[in-house]
C-alpha positions in Angstrom: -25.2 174.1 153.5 -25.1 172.4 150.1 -26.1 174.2 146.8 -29.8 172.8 145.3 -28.3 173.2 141.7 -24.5 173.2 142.1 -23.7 171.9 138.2 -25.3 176.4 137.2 -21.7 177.6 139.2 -20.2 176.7 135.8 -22.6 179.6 134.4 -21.6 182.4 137.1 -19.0 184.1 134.6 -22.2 184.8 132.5 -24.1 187.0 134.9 -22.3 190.3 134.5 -22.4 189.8 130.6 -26.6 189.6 131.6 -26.5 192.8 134.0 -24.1 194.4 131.3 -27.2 194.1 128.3 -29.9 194.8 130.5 -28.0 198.0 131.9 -26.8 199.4 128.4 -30.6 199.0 127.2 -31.4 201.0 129.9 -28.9 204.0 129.7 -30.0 203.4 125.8 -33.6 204.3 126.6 -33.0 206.8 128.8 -31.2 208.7 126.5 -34.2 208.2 123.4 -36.1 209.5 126.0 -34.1 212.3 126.6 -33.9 213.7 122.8 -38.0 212.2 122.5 -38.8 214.9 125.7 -35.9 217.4 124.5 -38.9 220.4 124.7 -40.1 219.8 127.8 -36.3 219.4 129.6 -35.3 223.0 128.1 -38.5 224.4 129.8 -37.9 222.8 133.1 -36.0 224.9 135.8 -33.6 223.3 137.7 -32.4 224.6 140.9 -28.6 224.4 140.2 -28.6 225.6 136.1 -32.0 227.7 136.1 -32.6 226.6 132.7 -31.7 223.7 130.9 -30.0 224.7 127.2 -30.6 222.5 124.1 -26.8 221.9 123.7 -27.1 220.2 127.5 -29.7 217.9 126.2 -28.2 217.0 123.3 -24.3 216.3 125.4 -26.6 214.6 128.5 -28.1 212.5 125.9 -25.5 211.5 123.9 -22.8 210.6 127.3 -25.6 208.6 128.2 -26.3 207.2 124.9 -22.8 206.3 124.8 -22.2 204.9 128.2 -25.0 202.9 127.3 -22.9 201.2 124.0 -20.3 200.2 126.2 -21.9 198.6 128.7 -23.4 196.6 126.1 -20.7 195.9 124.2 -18.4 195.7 127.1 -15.9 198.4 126.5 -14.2 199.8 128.6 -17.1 198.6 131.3 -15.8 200.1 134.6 -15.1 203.3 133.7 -19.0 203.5 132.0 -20.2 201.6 135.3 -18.8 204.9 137.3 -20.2 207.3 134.9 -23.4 205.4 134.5 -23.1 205.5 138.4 -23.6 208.8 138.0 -25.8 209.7 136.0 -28.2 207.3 137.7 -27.4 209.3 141.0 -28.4 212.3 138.7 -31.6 210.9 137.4 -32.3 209.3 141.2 -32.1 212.7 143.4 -34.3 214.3 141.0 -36.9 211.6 140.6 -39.7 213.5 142.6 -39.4 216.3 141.2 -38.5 216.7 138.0 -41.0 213.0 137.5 -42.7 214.4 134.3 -39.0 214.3 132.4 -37.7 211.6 133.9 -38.5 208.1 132.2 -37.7 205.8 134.6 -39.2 205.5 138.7 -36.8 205.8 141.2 -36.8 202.7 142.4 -35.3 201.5 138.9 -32.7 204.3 139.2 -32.0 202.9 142.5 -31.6 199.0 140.6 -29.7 200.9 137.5 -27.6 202.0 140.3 -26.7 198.3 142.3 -26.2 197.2 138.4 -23.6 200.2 137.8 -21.8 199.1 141.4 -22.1 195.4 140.5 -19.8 195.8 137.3 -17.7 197.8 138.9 -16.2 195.2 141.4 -17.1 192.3 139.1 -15.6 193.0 135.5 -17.5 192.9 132.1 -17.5 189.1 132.3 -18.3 186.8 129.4 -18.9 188.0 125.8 -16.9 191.2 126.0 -14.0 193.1 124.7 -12.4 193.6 128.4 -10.2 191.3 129.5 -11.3 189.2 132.6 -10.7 190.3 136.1 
């Protein structure tokens, strides 16, 4: 079957450079909304940790914060993808819940997630510091 626009093929190298910005926002506002909430995290209880510790925040929000920068940037883009991965995995299991801390709904954890997997297997592409696949 032929293509309805064929001529936007020459733009497909700038898709993952579109799901790299709209990713890094994301992990960028989780983790504002991570230090915003900081009080209410520490009082949660969480069935693993029992209670959360400032100093967890403050590291959760600042790997976050950071895998957020390079996905933006695009640095170092696959190894954040697999740690944003995770931490969207994180975030995703405990949407129900832990909802009250948690900024996002889980189906955006569950998009945030594809995104993650999408870079993974597809490179940083245009505008980036990685080299091309």
């Amino acid at each position: 079957m032929l293509l309805l626009f064929p001529h936007l093929l020459d733009y497909q190298f700038f898709v993952p450079t579109l799901l790299r910005a709209v990713a890094g926002l994301f992990f960028a506002y989780i983790a504002f909304r991570m230090l915003v909430t900081r009080a209410e995290i520490t009082e949660a209880e969480v069935i693993i940790v029992g209670h959360i510790r400032m100093w967890m925040v403050w590291i959760s929000a600042f790997v976050t914060l950071l895998v957020g920068v390079l996905l933006f940037v695009g640095l170092w883009t696959q190894g954040a993808a697999i740690v944003g991965m995770l931490i969207t995995l994180k975030h995703g299991l405990g949407v129900k819940k832990y909802s009250a801390i948690l900024p996002l709904s889980g189906g955006a954890y569950i998009l945030l997630f594809v995104i993650c997997t999408s870079l993974l297997f597809s490179g940083a592409g245009a505008v980036a510091f990685d080299l091309p696949l």
